[in-house]
Biopython code that builds the backbone (N, CA, C, O; Angstrom):
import numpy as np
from Bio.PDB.StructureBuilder import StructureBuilder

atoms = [
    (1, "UNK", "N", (105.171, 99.720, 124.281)),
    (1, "UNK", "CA", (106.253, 99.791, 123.333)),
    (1, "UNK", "C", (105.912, 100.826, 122.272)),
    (1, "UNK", "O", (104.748, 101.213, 122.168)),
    (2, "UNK", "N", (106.649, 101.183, 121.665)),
    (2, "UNK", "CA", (106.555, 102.105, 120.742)),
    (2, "UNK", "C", (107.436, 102.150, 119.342)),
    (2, "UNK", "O", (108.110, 101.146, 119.110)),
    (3, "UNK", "N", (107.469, 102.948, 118.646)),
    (3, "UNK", "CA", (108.422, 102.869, 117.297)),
    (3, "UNK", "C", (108.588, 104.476, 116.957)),
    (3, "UNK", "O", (107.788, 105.342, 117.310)),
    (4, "UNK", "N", (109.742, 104.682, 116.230)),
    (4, "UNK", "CA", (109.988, 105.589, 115.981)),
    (4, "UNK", "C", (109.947, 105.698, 114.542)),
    (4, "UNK", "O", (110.382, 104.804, 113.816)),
    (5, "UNK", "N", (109.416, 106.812, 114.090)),
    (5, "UNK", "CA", (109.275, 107.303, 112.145)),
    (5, "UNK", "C", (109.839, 107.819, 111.844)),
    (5, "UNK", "O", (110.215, 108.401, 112.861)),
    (6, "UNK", "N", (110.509, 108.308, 110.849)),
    (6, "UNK", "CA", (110.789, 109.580, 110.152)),
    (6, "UNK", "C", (110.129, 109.596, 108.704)),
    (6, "UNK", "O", (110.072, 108.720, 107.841)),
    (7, "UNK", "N", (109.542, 111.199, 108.752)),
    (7, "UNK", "CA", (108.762, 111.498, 108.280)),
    (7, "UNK", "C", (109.549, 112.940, 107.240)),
    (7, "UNK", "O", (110.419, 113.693, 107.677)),
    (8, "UNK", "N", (109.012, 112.992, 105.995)),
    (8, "UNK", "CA", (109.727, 114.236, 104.919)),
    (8, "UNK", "C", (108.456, 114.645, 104.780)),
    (8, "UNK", "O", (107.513, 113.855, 104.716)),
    (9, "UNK", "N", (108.297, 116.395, 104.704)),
    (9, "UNK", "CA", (106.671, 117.059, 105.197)),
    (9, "UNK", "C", (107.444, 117.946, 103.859)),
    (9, "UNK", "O", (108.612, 117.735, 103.532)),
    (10, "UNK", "N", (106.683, 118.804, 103.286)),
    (10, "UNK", "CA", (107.027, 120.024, 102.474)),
    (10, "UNK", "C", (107.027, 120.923, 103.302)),
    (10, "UNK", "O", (106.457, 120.809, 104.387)),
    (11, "UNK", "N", (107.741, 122.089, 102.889)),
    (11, "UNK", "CA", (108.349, 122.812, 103.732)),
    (11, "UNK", "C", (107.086, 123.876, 104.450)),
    (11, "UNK", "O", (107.351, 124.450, 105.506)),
    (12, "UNK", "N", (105.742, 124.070, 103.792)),
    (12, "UNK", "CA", (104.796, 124.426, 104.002)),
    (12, "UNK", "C", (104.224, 123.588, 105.142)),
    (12, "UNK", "O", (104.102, 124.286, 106.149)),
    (13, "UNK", "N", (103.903, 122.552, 105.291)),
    (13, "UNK", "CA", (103.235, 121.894, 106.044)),
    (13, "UNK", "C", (104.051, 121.329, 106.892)),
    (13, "UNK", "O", (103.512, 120.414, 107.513)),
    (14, "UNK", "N", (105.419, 121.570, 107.225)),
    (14, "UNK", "CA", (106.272, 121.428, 107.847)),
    (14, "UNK", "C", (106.394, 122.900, 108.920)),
    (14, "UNK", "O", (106.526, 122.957, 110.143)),
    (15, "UNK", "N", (106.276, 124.119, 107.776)),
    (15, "UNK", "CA", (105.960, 125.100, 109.328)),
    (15, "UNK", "C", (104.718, 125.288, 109.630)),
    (15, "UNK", "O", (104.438, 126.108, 110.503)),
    (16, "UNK", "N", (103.946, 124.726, 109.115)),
    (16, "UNK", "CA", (102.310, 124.794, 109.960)),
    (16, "UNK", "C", (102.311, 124.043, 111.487)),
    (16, "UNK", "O", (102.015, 124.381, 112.633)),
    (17, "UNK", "N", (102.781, 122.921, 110.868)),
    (17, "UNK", "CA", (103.408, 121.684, 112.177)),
    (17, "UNK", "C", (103.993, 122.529, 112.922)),
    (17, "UNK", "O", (103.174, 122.820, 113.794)),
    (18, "UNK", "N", (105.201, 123.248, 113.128)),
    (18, "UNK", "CA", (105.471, 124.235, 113.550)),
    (18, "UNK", "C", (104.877, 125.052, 114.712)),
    (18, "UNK", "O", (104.901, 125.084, 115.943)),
    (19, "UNK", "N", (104.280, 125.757, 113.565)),
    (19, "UNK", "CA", (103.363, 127.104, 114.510)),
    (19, "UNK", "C", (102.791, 126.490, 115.281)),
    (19, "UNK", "O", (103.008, 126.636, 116.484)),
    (20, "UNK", "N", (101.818, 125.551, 114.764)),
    (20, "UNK", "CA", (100.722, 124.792, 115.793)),
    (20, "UNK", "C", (101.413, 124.066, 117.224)),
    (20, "UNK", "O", (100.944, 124.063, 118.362)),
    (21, "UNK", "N", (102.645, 123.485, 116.739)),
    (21, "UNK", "CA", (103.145, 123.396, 118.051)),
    (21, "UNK", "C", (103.629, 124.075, 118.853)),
    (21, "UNK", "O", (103.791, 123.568, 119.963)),
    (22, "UNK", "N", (103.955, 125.147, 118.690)),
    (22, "UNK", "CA", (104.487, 126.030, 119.268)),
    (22, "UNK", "C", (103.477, 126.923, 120.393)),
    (22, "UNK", "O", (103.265, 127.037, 121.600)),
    (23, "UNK", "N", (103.139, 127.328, 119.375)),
    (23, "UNK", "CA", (101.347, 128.126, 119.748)),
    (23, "UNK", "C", (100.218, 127.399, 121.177)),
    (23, "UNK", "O", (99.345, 127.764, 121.964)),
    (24, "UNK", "N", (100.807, 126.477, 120.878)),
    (24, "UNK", "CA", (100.079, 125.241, 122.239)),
    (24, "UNK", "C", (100.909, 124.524, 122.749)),
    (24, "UNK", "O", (100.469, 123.519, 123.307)),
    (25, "UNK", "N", (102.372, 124.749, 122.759)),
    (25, "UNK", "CA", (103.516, 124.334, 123.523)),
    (25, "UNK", "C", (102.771, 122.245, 123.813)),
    (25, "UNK", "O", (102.717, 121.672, 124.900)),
    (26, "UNK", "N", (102.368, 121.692, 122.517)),
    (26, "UNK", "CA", (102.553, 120.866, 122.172)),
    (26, "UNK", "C", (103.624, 120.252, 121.409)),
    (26, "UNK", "O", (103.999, 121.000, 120.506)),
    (27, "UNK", "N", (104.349, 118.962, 121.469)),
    (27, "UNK", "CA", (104.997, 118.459, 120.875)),
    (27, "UNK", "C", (104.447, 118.186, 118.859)),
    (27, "UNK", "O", (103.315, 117.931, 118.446)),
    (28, "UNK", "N", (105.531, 118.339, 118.165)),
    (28, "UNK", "CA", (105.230, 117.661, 116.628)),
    (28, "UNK", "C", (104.378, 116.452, 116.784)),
    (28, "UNK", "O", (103.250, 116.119, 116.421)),
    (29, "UNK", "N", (105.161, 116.029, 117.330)),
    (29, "UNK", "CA", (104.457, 114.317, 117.813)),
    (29, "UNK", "C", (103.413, 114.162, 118.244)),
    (29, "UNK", "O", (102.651, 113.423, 117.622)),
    (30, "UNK", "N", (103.061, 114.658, 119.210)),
    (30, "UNK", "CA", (101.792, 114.701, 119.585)),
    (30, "UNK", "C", (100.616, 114.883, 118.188)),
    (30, "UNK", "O", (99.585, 114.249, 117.962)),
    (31, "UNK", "N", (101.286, 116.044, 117.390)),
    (31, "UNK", "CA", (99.945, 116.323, 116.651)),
    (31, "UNK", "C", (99.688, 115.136, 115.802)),
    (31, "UNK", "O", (98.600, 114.583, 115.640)),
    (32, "UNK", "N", (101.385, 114.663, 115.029)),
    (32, "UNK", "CA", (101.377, 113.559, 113.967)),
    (32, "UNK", "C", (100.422, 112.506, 114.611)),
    (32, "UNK", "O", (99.355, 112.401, 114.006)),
    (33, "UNK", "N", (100.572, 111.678, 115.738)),
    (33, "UNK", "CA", (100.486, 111.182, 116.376)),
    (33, "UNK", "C", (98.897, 111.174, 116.703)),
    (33, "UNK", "O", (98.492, 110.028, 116.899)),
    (34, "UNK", "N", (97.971, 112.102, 116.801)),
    (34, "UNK", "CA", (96.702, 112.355, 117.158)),
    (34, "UNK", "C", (95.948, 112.131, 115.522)),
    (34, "UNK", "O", (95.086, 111.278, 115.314)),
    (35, "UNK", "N", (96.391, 112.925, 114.638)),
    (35, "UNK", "CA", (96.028, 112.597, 113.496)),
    (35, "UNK", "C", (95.963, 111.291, 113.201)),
    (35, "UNK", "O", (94.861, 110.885, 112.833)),
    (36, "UNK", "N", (97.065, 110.337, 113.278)),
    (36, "UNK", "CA", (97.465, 108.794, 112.863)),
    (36, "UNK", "C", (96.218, 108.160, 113.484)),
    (36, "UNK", "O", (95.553, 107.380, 112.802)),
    (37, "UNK", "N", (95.855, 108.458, 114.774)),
    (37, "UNK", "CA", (95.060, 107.777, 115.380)),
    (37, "UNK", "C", (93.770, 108.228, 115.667)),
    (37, "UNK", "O", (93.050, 107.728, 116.531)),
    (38, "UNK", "N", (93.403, 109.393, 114.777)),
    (38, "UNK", "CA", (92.239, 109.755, 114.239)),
    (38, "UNK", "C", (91.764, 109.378, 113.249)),
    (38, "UNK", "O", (90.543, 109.274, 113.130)),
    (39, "UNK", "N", (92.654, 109.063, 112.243)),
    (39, "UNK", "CA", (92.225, 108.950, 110.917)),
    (39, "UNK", "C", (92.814, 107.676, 109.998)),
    (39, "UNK", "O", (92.883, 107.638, 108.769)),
    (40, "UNK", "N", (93.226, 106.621, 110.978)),
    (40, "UNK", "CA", (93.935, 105.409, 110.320)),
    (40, "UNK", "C", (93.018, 104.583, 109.800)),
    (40, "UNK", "O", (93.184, 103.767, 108.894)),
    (41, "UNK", "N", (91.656, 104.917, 110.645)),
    (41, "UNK", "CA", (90.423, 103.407, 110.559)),
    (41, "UNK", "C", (89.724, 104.702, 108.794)),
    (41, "UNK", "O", (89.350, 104.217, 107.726)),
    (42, "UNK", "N", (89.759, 105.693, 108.995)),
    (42, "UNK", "CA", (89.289, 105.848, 107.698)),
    (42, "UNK", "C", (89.866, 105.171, 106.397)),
    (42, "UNK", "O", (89.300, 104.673, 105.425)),
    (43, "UNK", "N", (91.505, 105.369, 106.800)),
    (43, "UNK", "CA", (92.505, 105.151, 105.818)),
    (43, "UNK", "C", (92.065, 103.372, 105.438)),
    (43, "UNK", "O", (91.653, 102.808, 104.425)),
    (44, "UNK", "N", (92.316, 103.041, 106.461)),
    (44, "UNK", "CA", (92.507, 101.481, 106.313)),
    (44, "UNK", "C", (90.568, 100.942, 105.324)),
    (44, "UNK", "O", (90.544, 99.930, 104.624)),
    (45, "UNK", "N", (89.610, 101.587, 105.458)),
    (45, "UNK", "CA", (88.104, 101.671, 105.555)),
    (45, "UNK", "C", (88.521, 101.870, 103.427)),
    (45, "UNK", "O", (88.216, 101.031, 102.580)),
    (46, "UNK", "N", (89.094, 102.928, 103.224)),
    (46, "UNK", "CA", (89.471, 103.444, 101.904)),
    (46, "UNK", "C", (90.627, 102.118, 100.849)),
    (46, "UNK", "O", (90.631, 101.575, 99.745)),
    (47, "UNK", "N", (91.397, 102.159, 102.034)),
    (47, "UNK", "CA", (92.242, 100.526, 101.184)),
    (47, "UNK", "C", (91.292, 99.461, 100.959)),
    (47, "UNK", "O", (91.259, 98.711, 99.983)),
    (48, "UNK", "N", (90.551, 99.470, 101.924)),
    (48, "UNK", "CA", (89.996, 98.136, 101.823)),
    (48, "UNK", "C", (88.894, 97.976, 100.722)),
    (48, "UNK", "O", (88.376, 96.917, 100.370)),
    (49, "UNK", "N", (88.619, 99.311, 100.218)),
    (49, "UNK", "CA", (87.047, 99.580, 98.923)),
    (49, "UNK", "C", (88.239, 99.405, 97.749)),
    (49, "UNK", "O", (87.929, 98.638, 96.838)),
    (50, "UNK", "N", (89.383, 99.942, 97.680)),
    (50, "UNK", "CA", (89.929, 100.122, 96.978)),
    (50, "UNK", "C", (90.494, 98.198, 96.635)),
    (50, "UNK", "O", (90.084, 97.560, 95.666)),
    (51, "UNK", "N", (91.030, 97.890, 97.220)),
    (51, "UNK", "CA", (91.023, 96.739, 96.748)),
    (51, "UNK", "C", (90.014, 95.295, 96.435)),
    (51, "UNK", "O", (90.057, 94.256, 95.776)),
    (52, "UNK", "N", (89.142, 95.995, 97.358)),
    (52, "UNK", "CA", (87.769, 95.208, 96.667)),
    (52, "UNK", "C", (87.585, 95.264, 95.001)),
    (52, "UNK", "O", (87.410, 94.323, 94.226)),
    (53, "UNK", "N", (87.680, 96.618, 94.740)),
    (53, "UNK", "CA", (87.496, 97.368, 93.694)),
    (53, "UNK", "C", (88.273, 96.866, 92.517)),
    (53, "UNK", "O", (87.928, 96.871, 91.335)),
    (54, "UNK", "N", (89.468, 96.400, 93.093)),
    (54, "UNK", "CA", (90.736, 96.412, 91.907)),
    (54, "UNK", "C", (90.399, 94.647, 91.300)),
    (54, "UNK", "O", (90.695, 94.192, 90.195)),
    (55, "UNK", "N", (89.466, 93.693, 92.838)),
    (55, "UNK", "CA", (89.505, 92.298, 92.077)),
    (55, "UNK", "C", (88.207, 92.565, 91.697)),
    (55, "UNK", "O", (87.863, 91.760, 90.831)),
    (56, "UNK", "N", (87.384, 93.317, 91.964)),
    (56, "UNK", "CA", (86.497, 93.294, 90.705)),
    (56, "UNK", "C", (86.999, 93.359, 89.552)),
    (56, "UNK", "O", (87.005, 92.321, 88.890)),
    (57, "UNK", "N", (87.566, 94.590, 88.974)),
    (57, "UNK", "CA", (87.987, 94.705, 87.864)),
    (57, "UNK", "C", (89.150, 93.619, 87.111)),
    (57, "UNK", "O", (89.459, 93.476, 85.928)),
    (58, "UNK", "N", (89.661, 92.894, 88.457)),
    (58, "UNK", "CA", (90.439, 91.188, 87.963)),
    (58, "UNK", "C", (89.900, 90.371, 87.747)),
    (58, "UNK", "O", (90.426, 89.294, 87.466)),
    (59, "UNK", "N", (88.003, 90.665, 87.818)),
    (59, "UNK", "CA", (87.782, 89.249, 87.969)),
    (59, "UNK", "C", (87.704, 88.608, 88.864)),
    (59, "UNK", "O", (87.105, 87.558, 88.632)),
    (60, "UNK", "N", (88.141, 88.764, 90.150)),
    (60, "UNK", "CA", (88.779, 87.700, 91.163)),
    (60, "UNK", "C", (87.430, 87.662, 91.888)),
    (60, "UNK", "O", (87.297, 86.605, 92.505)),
    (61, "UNK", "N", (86.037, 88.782, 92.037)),
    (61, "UNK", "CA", (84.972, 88.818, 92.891)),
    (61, "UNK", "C", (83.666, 88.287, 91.805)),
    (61, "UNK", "O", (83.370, 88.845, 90.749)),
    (62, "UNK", "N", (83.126, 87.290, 92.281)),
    (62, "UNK", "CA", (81.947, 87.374, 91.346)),
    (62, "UNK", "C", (81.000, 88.569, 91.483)),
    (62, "UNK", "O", (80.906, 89.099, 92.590)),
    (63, "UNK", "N", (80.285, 89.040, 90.442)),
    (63, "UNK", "CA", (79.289, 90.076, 89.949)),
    (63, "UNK", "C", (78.371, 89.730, 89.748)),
    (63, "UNK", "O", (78.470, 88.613, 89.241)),
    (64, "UNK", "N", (76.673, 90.264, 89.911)),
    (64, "UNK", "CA", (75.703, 90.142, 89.243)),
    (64, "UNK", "C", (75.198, 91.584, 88.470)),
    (64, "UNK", "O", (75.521, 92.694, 88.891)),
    (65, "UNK", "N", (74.327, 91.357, 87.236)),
    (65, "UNK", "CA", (74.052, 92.713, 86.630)),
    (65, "UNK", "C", (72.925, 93.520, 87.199)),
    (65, "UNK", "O", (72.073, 92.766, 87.670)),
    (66, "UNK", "N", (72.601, 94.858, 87.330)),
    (66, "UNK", "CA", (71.673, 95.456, 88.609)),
    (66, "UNK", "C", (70.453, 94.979, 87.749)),
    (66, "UNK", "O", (69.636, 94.387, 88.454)),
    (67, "UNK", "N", (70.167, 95.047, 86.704)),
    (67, "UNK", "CA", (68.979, 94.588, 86.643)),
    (67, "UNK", "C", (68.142, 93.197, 87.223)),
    (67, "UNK", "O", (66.986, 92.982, 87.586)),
    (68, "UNK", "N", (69.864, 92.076, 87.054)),
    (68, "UNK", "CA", (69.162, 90.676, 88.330)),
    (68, "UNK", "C", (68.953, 90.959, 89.035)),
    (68, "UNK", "O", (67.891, 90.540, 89.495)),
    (69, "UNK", "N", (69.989, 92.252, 90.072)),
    (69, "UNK", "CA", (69.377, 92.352, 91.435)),
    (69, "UNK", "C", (67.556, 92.850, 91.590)),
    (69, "UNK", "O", (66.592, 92.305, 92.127)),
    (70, "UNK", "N", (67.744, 94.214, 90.778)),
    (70, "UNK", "CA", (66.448, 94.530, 90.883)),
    (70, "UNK", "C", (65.358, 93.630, 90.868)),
    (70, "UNK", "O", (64.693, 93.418, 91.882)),
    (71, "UNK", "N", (65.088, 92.980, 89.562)),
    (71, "UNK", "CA", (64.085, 91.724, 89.587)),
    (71, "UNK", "C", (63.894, 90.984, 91.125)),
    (71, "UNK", "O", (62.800, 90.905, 91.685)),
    (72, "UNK", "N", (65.361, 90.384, 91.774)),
    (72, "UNK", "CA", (65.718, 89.679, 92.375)),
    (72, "UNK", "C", (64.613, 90.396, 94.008)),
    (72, "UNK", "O", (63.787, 89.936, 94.797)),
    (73, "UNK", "N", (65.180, 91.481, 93.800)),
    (73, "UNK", "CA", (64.592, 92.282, 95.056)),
    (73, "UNK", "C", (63.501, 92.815, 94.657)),
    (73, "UNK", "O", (63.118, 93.464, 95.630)),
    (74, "UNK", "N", (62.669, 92.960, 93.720)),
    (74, "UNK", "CA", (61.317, 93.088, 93.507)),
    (74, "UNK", "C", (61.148, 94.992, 93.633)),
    (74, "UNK", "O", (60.238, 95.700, 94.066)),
    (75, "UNK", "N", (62.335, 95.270, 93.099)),
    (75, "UNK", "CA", (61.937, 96.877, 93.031)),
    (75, "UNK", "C", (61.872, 96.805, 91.582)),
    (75, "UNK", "O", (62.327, 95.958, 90.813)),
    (76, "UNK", "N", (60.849, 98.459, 91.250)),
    (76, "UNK", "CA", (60.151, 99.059, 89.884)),
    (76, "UNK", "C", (61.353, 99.297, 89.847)),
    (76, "UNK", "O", (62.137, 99.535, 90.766)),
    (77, "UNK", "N", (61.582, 99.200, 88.204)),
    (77, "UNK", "CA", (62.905, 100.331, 88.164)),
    (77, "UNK", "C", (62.752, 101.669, 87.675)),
    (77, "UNK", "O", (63.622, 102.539, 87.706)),
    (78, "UNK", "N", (61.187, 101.816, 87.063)),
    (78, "UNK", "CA", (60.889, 103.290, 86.850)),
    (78, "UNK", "C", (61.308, 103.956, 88.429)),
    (78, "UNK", "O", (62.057, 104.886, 88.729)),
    (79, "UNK", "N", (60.738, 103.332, 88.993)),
    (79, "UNK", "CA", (60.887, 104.141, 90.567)),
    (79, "UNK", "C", (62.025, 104.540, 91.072)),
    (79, "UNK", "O", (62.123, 105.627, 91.640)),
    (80, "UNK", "N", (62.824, 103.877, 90.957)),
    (80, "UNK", "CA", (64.114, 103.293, 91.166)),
    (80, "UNK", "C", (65.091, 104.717, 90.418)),
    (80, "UNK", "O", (65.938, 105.437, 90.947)),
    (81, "UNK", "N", (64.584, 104.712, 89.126)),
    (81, "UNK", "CA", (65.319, 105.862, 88.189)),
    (81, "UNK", "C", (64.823, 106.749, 88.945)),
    (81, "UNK", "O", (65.602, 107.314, 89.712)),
    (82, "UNK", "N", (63.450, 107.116, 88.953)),
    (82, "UNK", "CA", (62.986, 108.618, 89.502)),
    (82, "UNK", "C", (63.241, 109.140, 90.612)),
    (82, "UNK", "O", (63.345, 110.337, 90.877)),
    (83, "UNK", "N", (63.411, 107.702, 91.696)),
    (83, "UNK", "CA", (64.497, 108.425, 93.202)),
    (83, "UNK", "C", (65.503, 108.886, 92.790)),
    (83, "UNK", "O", (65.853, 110.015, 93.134)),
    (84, "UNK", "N", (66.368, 107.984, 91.782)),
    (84, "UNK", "CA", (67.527, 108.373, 91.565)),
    (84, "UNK", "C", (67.259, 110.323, 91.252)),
    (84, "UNK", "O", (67.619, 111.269, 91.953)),
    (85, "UNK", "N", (66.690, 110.313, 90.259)),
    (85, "UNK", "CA", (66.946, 111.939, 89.789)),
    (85, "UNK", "C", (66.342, 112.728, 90.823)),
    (85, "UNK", "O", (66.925, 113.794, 91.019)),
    (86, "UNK", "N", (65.191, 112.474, 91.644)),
    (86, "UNK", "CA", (65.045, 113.504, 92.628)),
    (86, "UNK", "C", (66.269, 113.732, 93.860)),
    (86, "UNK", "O", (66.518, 114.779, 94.457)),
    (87, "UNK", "N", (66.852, 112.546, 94.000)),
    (87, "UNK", "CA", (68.466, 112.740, 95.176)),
    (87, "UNK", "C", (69.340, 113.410, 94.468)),
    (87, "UNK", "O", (70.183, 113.979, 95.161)),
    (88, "UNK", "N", (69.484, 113.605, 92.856)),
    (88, "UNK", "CA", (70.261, 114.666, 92.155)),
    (88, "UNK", "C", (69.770, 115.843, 92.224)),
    (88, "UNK", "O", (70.531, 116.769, 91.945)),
    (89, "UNK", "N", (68.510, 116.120, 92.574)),
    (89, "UNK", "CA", (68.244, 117.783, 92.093)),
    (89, "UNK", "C", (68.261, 118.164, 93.287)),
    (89, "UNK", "O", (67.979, 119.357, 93.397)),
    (90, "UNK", "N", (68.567, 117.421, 94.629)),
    (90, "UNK", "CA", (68.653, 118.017, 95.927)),
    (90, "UNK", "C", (69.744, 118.762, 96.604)),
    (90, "UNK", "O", (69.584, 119.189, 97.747)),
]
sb = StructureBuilder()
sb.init_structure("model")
sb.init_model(0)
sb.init_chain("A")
sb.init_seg("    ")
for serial, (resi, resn, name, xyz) in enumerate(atoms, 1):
    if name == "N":
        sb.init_residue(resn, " ", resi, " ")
    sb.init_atom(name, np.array(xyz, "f"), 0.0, 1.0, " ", f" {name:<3s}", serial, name[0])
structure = sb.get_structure()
């Protein structure tokens, strides 16, 4: 089974869609269509941080502060800082 969309593109990325189909005597569809199902599990991967994110900031997720964790997990935190700045100067 299937479903049908309609879709409003700007007029730029509407003749890119275009050329590209043309150029490879591929269908629009096809390309929309390859994209959707290339890149949905990212999309869906991005909603899902994002709303994690939003009941943090509601409240709705409990939190601990990194310093419990640290203690908790038995890392230095001098160390801890100084990885940090050597993965910045890389």
């Amino acid at each position: 089974m299937s479903h049908t969309l309609t879709l409003r593109l700007p007029d730029d990325l509407s003749g890119r869609l275009d050329r590209l189909a043309e150029s490879t005597s591929r269908s629009k569809s096809f390309y929309v269509r390859t994209l959707i199902e290339d890149h949905i599990s990212e999309l869906e991967y991005v909603a899902g941080i994002d709303a994690y994110a939003e009941a943090v900031r509601k409240g709705e997720v409990e939190t601990r502060p990194m310093d419990e964790l640290i203690d908790e997990l038995g890392f230095d935190r001098d160390e801890l800082i100084a990885e940090g700045h050597r993965e910045l100067s890389l």
